[in-house]
PDB file of N, CA, C and O in Angstrom:
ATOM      1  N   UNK A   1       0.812  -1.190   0.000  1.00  0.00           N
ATOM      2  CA  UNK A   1       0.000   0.000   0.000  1.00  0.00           C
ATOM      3  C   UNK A   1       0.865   1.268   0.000  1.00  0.00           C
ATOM      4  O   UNK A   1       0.574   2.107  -0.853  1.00  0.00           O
ATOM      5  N   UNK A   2       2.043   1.573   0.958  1.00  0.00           N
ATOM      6  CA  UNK A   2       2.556   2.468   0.986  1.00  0.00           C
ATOM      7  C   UNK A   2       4.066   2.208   0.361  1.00  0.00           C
ATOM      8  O   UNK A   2       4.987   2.871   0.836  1.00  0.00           O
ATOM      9  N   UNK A   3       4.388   1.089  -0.879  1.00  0.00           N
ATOM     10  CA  UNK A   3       5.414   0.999  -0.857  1.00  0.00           C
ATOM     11  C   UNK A   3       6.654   1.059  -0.440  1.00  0.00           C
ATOM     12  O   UNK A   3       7.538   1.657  -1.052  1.00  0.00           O
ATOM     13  N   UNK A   4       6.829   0.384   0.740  1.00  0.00           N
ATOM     14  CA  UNK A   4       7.330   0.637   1.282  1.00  0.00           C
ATOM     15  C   UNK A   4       9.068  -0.667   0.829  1.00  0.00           C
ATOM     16  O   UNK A   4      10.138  -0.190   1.209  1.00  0.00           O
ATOM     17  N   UNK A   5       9.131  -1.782   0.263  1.00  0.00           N
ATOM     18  CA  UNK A   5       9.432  -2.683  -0.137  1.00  0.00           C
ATOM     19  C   UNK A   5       9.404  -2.920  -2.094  1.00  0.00           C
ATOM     20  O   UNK A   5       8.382  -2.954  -2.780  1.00  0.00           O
ATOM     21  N   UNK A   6      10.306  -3.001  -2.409  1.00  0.00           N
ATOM     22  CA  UNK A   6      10.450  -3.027  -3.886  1.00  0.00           C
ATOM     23  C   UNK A   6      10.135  -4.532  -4.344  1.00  0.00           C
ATOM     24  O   UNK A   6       9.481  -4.586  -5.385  1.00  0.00           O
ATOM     25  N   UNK A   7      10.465  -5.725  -3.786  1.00  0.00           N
ATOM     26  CA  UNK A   7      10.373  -6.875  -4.301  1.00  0.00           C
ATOM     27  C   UNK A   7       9.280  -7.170  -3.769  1.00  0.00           C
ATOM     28  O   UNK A   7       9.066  -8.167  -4.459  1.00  0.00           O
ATOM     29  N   UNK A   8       8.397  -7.114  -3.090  1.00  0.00           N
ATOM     30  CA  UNK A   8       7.339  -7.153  -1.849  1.00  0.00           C
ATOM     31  C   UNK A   8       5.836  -7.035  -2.767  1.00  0.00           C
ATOM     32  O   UNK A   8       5.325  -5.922  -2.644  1.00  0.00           O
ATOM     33  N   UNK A   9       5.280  -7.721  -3.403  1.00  0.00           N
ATOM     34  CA  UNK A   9       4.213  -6.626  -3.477  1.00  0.00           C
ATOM     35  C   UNK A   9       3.054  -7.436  -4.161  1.00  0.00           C
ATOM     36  O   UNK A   9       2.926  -7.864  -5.309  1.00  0.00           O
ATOM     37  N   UNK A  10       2.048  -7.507  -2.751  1.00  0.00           N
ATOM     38  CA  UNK A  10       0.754  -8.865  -2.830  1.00  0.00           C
ATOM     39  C   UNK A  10      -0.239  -8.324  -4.109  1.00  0.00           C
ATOM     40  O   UNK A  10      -0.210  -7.220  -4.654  1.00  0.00           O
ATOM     41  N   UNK A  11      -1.081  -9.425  -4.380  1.00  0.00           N
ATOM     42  CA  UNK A  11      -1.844  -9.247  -5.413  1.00  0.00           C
ATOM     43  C   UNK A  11      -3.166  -8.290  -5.332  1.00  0.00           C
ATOM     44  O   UNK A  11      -3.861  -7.773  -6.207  1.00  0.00           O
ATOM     45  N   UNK A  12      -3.214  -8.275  -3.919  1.00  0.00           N
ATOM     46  CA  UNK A  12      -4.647  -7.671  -3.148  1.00  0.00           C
ATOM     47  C   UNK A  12      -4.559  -6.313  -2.702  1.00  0.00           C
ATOM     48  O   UNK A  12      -5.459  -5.763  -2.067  1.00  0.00           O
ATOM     49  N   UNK A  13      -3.124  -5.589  -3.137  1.00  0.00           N
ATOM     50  CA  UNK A  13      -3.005  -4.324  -2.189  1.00  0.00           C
ATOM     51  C   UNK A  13      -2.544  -3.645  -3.646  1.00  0.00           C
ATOM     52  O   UNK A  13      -1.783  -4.134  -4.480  1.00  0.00           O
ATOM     53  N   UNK A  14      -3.374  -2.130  -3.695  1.00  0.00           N
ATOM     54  CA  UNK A  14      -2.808  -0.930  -4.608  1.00  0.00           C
ATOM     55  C   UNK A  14      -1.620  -0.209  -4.017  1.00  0.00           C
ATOM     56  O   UNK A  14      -1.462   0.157  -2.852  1.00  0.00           O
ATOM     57  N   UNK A  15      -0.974  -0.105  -4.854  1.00  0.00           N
ATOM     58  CA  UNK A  15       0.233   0.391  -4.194  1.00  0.00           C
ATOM     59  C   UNK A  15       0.029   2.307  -4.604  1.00  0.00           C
ATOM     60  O   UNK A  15       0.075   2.817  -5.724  1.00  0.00           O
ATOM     61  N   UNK A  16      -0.173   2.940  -3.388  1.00  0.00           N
ATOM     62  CA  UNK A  16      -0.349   4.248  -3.462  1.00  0.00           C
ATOM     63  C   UNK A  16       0.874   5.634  -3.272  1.00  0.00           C
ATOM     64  O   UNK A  16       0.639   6.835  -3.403  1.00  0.00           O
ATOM     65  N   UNK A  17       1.995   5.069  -2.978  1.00  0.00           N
ATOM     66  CA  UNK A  17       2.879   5.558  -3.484  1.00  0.00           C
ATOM     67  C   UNK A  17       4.150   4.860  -2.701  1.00  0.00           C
ATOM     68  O   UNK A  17       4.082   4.080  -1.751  1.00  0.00           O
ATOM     69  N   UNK A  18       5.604   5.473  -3.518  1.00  0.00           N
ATOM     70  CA  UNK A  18       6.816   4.322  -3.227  1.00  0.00           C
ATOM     71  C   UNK A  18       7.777   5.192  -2.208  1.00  0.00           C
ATOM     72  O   UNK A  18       8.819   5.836  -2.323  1.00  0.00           O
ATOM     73  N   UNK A  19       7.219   4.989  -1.564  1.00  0.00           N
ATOM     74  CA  UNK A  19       8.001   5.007   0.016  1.00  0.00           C
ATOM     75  C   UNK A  19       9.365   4.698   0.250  1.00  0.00           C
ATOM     76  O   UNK A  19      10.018   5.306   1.097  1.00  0.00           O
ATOM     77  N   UNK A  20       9.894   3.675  -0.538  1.00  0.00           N
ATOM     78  CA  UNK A  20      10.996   2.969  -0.202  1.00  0.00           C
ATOM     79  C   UNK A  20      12.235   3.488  -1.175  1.00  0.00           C
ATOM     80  O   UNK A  20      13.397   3.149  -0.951  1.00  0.00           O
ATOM     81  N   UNK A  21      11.825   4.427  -2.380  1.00  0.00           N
ATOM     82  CA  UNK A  21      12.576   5.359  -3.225  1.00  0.00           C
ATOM     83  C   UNK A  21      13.154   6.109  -2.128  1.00  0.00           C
ATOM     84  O   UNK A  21      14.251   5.948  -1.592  1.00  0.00           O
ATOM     85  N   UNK A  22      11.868   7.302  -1.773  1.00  0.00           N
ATOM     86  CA  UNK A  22      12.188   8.336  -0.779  1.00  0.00           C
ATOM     87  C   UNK A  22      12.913   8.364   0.359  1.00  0.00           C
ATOM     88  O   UNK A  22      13.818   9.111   0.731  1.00  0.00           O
ATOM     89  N   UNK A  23      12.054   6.870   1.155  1.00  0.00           N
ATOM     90  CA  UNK A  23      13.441   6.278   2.479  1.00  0.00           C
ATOM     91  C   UNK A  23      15.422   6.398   1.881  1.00  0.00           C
ATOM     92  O   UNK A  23      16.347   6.969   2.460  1.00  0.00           O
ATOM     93  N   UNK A  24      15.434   5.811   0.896  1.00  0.00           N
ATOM     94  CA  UNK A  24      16.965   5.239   0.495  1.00  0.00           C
ATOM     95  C   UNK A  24      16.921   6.552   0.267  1.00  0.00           C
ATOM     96  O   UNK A  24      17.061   6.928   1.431  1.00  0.00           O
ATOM     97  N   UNK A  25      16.808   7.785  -0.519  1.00  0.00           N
ATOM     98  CA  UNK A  25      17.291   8.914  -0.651  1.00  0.00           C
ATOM     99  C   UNK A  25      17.758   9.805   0.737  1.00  0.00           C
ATOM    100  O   UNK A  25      18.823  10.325   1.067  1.00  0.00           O
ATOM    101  N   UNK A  26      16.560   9.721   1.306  1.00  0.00           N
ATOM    102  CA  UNK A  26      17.276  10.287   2.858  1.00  0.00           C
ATOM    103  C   UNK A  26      18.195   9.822   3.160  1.00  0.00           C
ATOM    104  O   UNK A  26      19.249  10.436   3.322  1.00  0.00           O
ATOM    105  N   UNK A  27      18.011   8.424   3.342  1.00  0.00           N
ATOM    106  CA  UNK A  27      18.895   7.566   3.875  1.00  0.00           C
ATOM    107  C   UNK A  27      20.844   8.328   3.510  1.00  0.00           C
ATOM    108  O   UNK A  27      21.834   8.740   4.113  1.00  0.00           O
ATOM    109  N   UNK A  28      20.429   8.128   2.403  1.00  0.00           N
ATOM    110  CA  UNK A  28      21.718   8.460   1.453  1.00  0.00           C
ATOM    111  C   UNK A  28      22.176   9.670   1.649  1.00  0.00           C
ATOM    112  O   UNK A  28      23.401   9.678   1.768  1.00  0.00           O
ATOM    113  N   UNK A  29      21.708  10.629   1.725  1.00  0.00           N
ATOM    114  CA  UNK A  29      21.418  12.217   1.990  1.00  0.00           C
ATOM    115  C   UNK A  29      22.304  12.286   3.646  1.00  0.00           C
ATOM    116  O   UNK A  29      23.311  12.800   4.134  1.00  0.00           O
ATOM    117  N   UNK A  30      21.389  11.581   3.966  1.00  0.00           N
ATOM    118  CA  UNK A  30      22.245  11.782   5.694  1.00  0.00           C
ATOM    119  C   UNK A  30      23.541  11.198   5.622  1.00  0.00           C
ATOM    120  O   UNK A  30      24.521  11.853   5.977  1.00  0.00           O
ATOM    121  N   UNK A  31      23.698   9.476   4.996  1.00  0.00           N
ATOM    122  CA  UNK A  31      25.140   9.596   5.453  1.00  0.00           C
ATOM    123  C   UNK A  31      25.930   9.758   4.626  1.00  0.00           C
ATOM    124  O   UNK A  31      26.914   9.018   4.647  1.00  0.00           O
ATOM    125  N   UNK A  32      25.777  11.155   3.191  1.00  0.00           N
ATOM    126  CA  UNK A  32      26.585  11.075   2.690  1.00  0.00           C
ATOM    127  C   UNK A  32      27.031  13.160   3.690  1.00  0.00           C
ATOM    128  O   UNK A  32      28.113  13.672   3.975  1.00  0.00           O
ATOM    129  N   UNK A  33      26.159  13.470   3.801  1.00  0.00           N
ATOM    130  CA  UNK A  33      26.724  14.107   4.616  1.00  0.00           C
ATOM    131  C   UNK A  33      27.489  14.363   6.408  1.00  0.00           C
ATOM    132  O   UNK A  33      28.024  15.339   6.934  1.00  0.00           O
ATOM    133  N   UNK A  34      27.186  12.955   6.898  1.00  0.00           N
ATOM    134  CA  UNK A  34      27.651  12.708   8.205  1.00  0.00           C
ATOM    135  C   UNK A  34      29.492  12.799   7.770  1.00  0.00           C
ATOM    136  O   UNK A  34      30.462  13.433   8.187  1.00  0.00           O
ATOM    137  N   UNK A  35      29.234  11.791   6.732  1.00  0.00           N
ATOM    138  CA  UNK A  35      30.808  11.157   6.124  1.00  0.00           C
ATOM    139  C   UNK A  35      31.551  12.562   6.184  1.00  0.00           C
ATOM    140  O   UNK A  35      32.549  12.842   6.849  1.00  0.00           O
ATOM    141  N   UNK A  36      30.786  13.415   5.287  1.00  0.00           N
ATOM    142  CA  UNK A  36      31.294  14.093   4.748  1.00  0.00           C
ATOM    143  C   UNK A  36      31.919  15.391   5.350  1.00  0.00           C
ATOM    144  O   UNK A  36      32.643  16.252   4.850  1.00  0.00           O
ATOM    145  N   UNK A  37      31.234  15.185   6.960  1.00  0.00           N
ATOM    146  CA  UNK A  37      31.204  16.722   8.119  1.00  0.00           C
ATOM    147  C   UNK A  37      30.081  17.646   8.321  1.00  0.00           C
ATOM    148  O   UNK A  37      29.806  18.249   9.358  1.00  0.00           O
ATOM    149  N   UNK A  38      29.516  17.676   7.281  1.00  0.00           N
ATOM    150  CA  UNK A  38      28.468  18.742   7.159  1.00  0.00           C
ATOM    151  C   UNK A  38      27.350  18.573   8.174  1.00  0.00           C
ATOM    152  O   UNK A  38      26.563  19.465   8.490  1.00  0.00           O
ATOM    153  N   UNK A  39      27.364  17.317   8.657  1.00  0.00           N
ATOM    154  CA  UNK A  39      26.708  17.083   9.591  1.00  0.00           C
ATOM    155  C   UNK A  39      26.941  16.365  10.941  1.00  0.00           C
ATOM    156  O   UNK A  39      27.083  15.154  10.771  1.00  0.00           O
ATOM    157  N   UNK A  40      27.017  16.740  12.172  1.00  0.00           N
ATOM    158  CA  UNK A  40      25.643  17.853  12.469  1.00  0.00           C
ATOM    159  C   UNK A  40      26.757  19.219  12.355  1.00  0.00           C
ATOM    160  O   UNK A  40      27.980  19.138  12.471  1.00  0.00           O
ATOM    161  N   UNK A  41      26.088  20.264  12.139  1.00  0.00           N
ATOM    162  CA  UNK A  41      26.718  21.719  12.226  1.00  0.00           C
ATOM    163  C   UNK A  41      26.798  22.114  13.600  1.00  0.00           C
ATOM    164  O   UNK A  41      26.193  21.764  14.613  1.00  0.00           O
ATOM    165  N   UNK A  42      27.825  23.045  13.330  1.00  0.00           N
ATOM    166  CA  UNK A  42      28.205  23.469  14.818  1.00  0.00           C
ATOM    167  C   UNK A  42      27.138  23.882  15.645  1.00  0.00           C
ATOM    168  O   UNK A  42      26.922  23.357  16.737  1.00  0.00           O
ATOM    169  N   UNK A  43      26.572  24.649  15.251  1.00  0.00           N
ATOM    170  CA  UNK A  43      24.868  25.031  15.807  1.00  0.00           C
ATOM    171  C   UNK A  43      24.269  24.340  16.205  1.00  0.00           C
ATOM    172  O   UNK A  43      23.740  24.601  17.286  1.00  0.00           O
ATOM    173  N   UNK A  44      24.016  23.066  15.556  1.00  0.00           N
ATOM    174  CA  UNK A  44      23.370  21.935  16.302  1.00  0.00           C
ATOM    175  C   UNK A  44      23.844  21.078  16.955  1.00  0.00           C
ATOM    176  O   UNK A  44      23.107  20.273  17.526  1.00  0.00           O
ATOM    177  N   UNK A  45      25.429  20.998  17.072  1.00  0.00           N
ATOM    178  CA  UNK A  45      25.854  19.889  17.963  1.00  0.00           C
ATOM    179  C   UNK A  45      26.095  20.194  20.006  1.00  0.00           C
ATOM    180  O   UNK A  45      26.793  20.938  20.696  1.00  0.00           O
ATOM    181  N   UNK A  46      25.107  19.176  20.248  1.00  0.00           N
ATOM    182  CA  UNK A  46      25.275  19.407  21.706  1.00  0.00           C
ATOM    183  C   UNK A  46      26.777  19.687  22.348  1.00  0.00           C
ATOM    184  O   UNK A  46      27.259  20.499  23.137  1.00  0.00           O
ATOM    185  N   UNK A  47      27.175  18.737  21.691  1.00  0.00           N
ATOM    186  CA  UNK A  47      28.722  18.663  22.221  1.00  0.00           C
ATOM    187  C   UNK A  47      29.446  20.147  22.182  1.00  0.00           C
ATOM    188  O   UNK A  47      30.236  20.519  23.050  1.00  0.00           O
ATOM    189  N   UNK A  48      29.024  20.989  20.956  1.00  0.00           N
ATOM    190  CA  UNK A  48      29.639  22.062  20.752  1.00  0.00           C
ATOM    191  C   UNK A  48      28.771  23.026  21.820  1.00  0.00           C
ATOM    192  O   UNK A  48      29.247  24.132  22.074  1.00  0.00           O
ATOM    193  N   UNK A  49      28.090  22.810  22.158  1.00  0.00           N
ATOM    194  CA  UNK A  49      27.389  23.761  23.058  1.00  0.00           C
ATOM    195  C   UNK A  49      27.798  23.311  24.209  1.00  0.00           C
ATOM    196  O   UNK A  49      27.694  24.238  25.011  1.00  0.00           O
ATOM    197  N   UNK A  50      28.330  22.098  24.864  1.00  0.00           N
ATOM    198  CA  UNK A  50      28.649  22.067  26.098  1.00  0.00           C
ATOM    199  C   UNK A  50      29.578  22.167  26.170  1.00  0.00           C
ATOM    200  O   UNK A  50      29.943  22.256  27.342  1.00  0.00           O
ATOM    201  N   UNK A  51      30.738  22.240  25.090  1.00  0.00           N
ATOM    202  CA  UNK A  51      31.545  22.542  25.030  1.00  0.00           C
ATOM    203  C   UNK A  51      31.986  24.123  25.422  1.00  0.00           C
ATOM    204  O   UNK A  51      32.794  24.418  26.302  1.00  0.00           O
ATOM    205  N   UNK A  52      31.399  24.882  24.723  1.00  0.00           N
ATOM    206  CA  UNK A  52      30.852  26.211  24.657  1.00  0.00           C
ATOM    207  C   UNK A  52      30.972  26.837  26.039  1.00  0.00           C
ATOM    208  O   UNK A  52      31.781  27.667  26.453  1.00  0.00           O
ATOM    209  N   UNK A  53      29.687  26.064  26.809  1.00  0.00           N
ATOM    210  CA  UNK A  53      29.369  26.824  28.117  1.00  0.00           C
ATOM    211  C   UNK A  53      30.731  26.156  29.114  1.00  0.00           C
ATOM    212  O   UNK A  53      31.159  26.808  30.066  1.00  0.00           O
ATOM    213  N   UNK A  54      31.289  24.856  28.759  1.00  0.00           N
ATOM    214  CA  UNK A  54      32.514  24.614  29.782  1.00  0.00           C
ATOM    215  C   UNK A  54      33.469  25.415  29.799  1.00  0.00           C
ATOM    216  O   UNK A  54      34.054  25.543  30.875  1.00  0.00           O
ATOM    217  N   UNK A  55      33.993  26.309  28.474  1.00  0.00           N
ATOM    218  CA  UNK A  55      34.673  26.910  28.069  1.00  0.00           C
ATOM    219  C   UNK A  55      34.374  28.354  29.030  1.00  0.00           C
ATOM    220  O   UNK A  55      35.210  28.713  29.859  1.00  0.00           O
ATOM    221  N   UNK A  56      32.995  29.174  28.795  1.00  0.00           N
ATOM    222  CA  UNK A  56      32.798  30.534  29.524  1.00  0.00           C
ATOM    223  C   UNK A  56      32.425  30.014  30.868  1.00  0.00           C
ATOM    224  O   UNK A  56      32.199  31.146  31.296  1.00  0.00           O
ATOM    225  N   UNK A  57      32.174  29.270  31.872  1.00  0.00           N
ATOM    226  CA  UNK A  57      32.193  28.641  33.134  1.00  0.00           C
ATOM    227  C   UNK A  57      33.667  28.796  33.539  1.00  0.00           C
ATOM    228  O   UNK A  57      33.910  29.484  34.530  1.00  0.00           O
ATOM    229  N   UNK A  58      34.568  28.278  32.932  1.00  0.00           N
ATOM    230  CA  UNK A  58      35.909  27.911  33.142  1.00  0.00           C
ATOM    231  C   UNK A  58      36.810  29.561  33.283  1.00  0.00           C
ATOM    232  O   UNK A  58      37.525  29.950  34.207  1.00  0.00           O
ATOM    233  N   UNK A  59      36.434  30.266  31.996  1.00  0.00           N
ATOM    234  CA  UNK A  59      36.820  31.420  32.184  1.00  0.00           C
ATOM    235  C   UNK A  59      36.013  32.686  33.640  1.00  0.00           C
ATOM    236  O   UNK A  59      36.363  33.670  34.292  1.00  0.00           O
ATOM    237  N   UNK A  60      35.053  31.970  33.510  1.00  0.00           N
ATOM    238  CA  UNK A  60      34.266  32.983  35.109  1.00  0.00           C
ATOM    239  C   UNK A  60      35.214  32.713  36.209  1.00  0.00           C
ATOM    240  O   UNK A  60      35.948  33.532  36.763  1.00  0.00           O
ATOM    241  N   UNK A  61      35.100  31.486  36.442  1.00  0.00           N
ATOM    242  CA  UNK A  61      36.140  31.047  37.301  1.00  0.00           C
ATOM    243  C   UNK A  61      37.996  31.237  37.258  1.00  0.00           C
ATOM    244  O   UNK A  61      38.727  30.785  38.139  1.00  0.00           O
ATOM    245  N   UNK A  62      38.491  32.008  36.018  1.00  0.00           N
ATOM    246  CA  UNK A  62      39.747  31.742  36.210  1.00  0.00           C
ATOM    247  C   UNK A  62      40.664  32.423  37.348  1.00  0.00           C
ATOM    248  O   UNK A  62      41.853  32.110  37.414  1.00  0.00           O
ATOM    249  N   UNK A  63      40.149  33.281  38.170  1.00  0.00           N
ATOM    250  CA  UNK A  63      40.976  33.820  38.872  1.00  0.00           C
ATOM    251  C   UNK A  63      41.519  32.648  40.647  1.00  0.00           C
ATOM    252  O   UNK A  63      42.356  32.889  41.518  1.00  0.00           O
ATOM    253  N   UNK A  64      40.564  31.474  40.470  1.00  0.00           N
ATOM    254  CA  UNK A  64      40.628  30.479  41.076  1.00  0.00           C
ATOM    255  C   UNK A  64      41.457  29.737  40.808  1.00  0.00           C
ATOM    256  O   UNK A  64      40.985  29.333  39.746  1.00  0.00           O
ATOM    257  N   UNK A  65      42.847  28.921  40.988  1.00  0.00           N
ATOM    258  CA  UNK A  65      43.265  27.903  40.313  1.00  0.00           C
ATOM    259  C   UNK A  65      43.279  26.797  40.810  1.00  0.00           C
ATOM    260  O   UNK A  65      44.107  25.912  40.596  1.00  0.00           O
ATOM    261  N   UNK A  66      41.985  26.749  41.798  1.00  0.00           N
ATOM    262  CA  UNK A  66      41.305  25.542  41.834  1.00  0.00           C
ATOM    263  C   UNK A  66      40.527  25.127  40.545  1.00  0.00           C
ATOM    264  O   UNK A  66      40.952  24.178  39.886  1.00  0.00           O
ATOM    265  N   UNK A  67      39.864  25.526  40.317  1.00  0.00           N
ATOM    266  CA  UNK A  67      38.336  25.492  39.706  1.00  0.00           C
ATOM    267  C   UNK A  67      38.757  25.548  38.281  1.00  0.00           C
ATOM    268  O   UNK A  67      38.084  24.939  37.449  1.00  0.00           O
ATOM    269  N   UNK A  68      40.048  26.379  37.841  1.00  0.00           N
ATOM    270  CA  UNK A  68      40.463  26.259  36.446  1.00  0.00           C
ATOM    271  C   UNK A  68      41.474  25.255  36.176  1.00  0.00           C
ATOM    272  O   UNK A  68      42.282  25.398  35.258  1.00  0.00           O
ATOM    273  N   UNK A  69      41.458  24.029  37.107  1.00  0.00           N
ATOM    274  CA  UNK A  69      42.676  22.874  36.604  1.00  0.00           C
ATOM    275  C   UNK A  69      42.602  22.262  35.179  1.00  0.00           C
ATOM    276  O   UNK A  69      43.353  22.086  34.219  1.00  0.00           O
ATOM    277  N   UNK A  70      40.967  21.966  35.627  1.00  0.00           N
ATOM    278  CA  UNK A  70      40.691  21.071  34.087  1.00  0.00           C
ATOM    279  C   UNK A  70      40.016  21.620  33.033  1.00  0.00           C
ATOM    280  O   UNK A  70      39.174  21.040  32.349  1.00  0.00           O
ATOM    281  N   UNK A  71      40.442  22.877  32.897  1.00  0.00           N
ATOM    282  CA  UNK A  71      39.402  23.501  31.894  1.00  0.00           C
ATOM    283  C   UNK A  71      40.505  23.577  30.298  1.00  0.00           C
ATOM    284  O   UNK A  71      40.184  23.766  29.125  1.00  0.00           O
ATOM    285  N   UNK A  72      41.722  23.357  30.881  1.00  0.00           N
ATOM    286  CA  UNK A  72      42.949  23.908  29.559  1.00  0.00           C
ATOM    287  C   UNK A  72      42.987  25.404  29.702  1.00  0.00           C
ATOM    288  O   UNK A  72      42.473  25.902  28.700  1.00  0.00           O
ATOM    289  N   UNK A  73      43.216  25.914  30.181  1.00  0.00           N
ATOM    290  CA  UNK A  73      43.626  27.504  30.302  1.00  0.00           C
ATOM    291  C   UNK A  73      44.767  27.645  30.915  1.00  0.00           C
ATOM    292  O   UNK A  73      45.235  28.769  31.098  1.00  0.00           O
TER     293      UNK A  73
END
């Protein structure tokens, strides 16, 4: 029904559109850009944001050199 399967396909069901084109294109889409870096962008990566705030935390604190051991400063 929703094509979802290319070799798949019973005698009793209309197939109303091919699902399984569109899946593999995303599919493809994402990891040709994971491979590639483009994804995730800096904007969206958590890591870069906690990164981010460890970074200005670390600097609030630098006049401590307790609190700034593990920051790399």
């Amino acid at each position: 029904m929703l094509g979802l399967f290319k070799d798949f396909r019973p005698r009793f069901v209309t197939r109303y559109a091919d699902l399984s084109s569109l899946i593999s294109q995303a599919v493809e889409g994402y990891a040709d850009e994971v491979r590639t870096g483009r994804f995730p962008a800096q904007e969206r990566s958590r890591l870069s944001r906690i990164w981010h705030k460890s970074k200005v935390a670390c600097h609030s604190w630098r006049a401590s050199p307790i609190f700034s051991l593990g920051c790399g400063i």
